[in-house]
C-alpha positions in Angstrom: 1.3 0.8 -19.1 4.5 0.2 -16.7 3.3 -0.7 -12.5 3.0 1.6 -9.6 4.3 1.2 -6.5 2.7 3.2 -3.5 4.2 3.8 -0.4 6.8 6.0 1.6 10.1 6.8 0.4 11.8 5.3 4.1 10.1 2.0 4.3 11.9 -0.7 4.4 9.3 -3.6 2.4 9.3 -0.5 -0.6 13.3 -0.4 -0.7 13.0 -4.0 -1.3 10.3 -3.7 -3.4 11.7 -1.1 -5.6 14.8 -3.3 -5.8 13.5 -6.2 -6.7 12.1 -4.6 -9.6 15.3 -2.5 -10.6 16.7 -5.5 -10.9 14.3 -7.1 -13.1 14.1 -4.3 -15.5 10.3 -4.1 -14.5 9.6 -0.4 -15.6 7.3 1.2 -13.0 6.3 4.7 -11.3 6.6 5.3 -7.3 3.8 7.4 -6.1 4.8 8.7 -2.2 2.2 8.8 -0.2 4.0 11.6 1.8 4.7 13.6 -0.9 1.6 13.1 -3.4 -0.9 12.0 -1.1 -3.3 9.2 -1.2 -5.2 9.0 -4.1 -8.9 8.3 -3.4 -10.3 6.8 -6.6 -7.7 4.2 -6.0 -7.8 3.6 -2.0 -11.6 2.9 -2.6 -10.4 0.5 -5.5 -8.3 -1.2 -3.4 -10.8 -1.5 -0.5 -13.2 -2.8 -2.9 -11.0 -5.5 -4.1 -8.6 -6.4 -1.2 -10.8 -5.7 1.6 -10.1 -2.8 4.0 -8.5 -5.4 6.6 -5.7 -6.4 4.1 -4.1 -2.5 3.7 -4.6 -1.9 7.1 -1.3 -2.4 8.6 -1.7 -3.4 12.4 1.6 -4.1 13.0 3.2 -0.6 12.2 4.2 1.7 14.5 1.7 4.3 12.8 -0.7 1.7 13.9 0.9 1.3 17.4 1.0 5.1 18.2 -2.8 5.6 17.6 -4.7 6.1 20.6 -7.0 3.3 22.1 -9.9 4.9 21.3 -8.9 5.8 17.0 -8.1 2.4 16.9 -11.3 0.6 18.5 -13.4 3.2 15.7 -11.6 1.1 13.1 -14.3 -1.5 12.7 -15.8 -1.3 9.5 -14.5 0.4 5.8 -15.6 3.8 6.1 -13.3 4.2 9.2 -10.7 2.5 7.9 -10.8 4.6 4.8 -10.7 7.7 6.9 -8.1 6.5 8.6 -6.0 6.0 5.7 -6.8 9.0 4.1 -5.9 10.8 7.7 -2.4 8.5 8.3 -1.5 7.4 5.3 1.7 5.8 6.6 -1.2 3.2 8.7 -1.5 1.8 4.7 0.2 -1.7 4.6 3.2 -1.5 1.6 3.7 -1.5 -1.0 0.5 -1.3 -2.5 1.7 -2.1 -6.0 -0.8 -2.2 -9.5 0.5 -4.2 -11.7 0.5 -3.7 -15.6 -1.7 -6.5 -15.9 -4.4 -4.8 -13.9 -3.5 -6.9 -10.7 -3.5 -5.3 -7.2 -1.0 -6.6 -4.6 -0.1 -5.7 -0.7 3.4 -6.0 0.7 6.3 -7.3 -1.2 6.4 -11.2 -2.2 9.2 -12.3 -4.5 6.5 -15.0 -6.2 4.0 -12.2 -6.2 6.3 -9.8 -8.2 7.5 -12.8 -10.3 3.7 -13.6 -11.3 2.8 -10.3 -12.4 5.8 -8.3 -13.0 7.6 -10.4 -15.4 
């Protein structure tokens, strides 16, 4: 079983991401969210294991363009689930599962050494 990166195509944390592993001969499959969608069985797996808070990505200018009133609803994981499912570019990234059954957020160099090697 080779890893899977999630994210969008543009983003600047995936590039990196992808790179990092190119260059490590880390064999792996992208999944765009733009293109395939968020898939459900594993948004609620990440959710369960990460915590909703984690993949929410407050920072993003998804995140920033949100009205005052979608954001305050954001309390709790059901809203940030439908959130995610309705913006998946809100979704923190990459969202990377590792061949070793490990689940990580963002791109970390030690991160991607520990599990991808």
């Amino acid at each position: 079983m080779s890893a899977v990166v999630y994210g969008i195509v543009h983003c600047d944390t995936v590039k990196k991401a992808r790179a990092w592993l190119d260059v490590h001969a880390v064999p792996y499959r992208f999944h765009d969210f733009r293109q395939e969608g968020v898939p459900l069985a594993e948004l609620d797996d990440w959710i369960g294991r990460l915590g909703w808070q984690l993949l929410v990505n407050r920072q993003g200018t998804t995140w920033r363009k949100l009205d005052e009133a979608t954001r305050a609803r954001v309390v709790d994981a059901v809203q940030a689930r439908a959130l995610m499912r309705a913006q998946p570019s809100v979704i923190k990234r990459p969202v990377v599962h590792w061949s070793d059954g490990a689940v990580t957020v963002g791109f970390d160099e030690k991160a991607f050494a520990a599990h991808g090697a």
